[in-house]
C-alpha positions in Angstrom: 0.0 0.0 0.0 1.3 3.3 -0.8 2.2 5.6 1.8 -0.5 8.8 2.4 0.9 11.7 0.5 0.5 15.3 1.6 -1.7 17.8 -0.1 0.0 19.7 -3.0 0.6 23.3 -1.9 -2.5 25.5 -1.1 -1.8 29.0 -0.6 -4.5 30.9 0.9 -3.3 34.0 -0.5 -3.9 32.2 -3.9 -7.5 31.1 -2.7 -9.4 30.1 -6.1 -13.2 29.6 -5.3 -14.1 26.8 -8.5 -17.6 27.7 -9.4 -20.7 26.2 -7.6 -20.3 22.8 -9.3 -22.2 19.6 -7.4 -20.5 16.6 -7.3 -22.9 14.4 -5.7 -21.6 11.0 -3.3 -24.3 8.9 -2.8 -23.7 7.0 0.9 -24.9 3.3 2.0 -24.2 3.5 5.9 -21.0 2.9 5.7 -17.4 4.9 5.4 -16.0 4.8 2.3 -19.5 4.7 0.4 -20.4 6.1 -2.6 -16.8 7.3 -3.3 -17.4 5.4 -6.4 -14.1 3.3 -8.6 -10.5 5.0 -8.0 -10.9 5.9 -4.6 -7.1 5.0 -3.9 -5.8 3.4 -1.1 -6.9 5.7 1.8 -10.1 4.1 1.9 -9.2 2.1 5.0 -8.0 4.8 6.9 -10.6 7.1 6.3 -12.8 3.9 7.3 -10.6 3.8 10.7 -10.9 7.7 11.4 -14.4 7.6 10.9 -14.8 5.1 13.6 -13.0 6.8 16.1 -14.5 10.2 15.6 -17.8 8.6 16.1 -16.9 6.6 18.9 -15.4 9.4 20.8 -18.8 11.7 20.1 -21.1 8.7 21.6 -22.4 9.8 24.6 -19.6 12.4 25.2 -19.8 15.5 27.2 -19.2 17.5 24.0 -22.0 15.9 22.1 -24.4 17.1 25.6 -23.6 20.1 25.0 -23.7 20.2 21.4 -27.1 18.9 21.8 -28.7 21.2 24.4 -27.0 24.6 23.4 -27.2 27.2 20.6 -24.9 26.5 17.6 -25.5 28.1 14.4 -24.8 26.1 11.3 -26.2 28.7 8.6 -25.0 31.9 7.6 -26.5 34.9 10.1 -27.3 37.2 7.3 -30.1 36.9 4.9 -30.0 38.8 1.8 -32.9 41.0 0.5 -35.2 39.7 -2.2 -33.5 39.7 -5.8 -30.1 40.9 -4.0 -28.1 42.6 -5.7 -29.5 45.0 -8.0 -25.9 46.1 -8.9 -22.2 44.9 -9.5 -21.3 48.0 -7.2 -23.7 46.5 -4.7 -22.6 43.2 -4.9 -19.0 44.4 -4.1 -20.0 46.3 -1.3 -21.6 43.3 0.5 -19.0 41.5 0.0 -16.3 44.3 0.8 -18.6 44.7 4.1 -18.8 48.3 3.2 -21.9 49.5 4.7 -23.6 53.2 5.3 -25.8 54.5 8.1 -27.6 57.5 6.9 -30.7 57.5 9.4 -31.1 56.6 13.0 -31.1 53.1 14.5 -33.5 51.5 17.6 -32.0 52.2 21.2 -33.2 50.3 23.4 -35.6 46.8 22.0 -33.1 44.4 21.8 -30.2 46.2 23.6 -26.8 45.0 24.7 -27.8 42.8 27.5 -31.0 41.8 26.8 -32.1 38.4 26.8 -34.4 36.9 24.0 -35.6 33.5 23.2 -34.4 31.1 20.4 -37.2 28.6 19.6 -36.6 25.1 18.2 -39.2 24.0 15.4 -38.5 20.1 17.1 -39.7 21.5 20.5 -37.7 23.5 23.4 -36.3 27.0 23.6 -33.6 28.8 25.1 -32.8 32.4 26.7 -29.9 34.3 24.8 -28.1 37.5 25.0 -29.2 39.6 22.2 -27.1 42.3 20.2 -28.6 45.9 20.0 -29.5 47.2 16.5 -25.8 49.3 16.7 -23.9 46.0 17.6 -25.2 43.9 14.6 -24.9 47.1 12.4 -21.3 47.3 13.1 -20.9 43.3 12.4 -22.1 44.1 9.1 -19.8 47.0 8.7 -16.4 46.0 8.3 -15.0 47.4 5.4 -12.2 49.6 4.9 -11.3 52.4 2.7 -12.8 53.9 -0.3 -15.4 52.0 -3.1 -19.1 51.6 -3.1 -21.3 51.2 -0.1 -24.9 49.3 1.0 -26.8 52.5 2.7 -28.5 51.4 5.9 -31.5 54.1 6.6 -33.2 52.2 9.5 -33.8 48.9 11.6 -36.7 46.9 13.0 -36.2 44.0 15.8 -38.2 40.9 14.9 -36.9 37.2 14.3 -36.0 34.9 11.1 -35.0 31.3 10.7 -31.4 29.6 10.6 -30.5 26.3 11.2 -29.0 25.2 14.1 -27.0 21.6 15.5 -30.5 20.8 16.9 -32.2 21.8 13.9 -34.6 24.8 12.2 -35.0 27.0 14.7 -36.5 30.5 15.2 -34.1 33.3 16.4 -34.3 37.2 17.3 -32.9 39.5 14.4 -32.8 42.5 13.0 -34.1 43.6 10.1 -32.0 46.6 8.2 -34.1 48.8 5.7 -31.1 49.2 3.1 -31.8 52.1 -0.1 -32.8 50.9 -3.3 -34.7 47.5 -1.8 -37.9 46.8 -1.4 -37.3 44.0 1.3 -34.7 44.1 4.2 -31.1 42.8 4.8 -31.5 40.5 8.3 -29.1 39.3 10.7 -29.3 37.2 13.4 -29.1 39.1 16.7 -27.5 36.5 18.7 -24.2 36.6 19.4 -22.0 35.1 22.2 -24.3 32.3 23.4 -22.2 29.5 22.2 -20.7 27.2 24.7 -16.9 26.3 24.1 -16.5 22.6 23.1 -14.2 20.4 24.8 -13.8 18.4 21.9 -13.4 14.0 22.6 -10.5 13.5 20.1 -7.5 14.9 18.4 -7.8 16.4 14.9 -5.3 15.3 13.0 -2.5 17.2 12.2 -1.8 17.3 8.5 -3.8 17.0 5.4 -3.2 14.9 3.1 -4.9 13.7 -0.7 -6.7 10.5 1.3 -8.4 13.0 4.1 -8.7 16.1 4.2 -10.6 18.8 6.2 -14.0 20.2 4.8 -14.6 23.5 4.2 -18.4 24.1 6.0 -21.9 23.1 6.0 -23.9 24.4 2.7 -27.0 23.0 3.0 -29.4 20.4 4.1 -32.4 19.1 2.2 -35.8 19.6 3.6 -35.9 15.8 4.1 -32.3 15.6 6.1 -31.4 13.0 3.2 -29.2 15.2 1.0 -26.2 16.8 3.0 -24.1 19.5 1.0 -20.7 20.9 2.2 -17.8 22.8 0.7 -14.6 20.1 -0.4 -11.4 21.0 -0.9 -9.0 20.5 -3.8 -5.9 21.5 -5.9 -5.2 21.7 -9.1 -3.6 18.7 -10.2 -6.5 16.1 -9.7 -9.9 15.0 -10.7 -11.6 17.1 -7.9 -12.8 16.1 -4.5 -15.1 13.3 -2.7 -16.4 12.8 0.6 -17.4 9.3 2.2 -19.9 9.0 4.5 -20.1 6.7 7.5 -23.5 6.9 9.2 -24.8 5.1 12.8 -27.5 6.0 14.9 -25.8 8.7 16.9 -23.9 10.5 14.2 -22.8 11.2 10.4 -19.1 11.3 10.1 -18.1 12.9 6.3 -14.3 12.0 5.2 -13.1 14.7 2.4 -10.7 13.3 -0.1 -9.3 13.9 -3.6 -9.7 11.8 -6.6 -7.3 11.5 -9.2 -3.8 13.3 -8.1 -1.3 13.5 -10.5 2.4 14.0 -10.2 4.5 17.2 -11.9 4.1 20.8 -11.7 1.3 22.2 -10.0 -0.3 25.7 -9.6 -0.3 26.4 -5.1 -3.9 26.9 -5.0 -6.8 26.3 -3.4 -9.8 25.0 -5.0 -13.4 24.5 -3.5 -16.7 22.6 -4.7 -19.7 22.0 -3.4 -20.1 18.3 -2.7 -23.8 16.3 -2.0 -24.0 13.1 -0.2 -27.0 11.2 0.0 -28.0 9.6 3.1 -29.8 6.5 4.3 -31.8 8.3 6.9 -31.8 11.7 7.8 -30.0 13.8 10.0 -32.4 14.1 12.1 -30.9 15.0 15.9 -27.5 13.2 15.0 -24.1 14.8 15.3 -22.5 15.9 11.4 -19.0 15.5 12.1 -15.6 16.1 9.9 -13.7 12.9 10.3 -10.5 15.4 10.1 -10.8 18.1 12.6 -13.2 15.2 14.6 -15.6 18.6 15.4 -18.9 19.2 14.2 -19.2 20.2 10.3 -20.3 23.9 10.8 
């Protein structure tokens, strides 16, 4: 068996983001499923990581936690309808170059008030909330000259994000921005995540047989069809993630197909990669065999 080779060079300064291209792995229960022919020789490993990661997370203090706490998988901003009218907007949001050119609320939803995050499975729990100045200035974090989103008020209300105990119901605010007929939100709650003690090691380097994944995209309505971000260089055939599912957890092994020897470009590459599930995700733990943490 060949020995595990380490990724080609991926410099983050050279980060290339591949275009939104699916590559769908279906899984059968098992690690190593749906990987499909010319897999290499890393499937036993990744088979053997998967294990432990899983056994580590069964009944641990981290998966309690991780269970019974607040931890946001999806992104805390929600763009307005038809966003963005513009290049120059798009740039903005993405520079984080915002404008305040009207007043904001003082005091619903201040710094230090509590509100309520509400689970669509059942339960609730009482959170800090951000003032309508606090999530305002997460928003606004560009620098320097260049086009700008113009904020002109802000309403406290709630929207939806998913969560490591599912859908759930959180408070937000909701920022009137110039030129849109519906608002820019974001999630008002900030700081109530519990520190993990994590049950085992990540490991340290990555390699072509296993390497870490790049977050949580998605997850179908029916908690069948998992989609994360999978990373790559640029010297192979693209990436792959196994699946290895029991009744406490889903543990997802990324990997690249096809590497190839010779000159290579030190980038980084990412695609969007669906695995198909047996059952749903339902209340169990989504875990990157790599890092051995929860895939958020």
């Amino acid at each position: 068996m060949r020995g595990i080779r380490p990724l080609r060079p991926m410099a983050a300064l050279a980060l290339f983001v591949a275009g939104s291209v699916a590559v769908t792995a279906c899984g059968s229960g098992g690690a190593g499923q749906g990987a499909g022919p010319g897999q290499g020789d890393g499937r036993s490993e990744r088979a053997e990581r998967a294990r432990l990661v899983s056994a580590a997370w069964k009944d641990s203090e981290a998966a309690k936690v991780w269970r019974e706490g607040y931890y946001p998988l999806g992104d805390p901003v929600r763009l307005p309808e038809g966003a963005f009218r513009n290049e120059a907007d798009k740039r903005a949001y993405l520079g984080r170059s915002f404008e305040l050119r009207g007043t904001l609320p003082d005091p619903a939803g201040a710094k230090g008030a509590e509100g309520k995050v509400r689970w669509r499975a059942g339960g609730s729990l009482t959170v800090p909330v951000d003032s309508a100045r606090a999530s305002y200035e997460r928003l606004d974090q560009g620098e320097g000259p260049g086009p700008a989103l113009v904020v002109t008020g802000a309403r406290f209300g709630s929207t939806s994000v998913l969560t490591s105990r599912g859908p759930a119901t959180v408070p937000a605010w909701h920022f009137t921005l110039k030129g849109y007929d519906t608002p820019l939100t974001r999630v008002a709650v900030t700081g109530a995540e519990k520190d993990l003690e994590p049950p085992i090691e990540p490991l340290e380097m990555p390699t072509d047989d296993l390497a870490p994944l790049g977050g949580l995209v998605s997850v179908s309505k029916d908690g069948r069809r998992v989609t994360v971000r999978a990373e790559h260089g640029s010297c192979d055939d693209g990436p792959a993630v196994d699946v290895a599912e029991t009744g406490d957890s889903v543990v997802l092994s990324g990997w690249v197909r096809g590497t190839s020897d010779g000159p290579c470009k030190s980038d980084l590459r990412i695609k969007k990669v669906t695995v198909e599930l047996d059952a749903p995700v339902g209340e169990r733990l989504l875990l990157d065999a790599f890092t051995g943490m929860p895939v958020s």
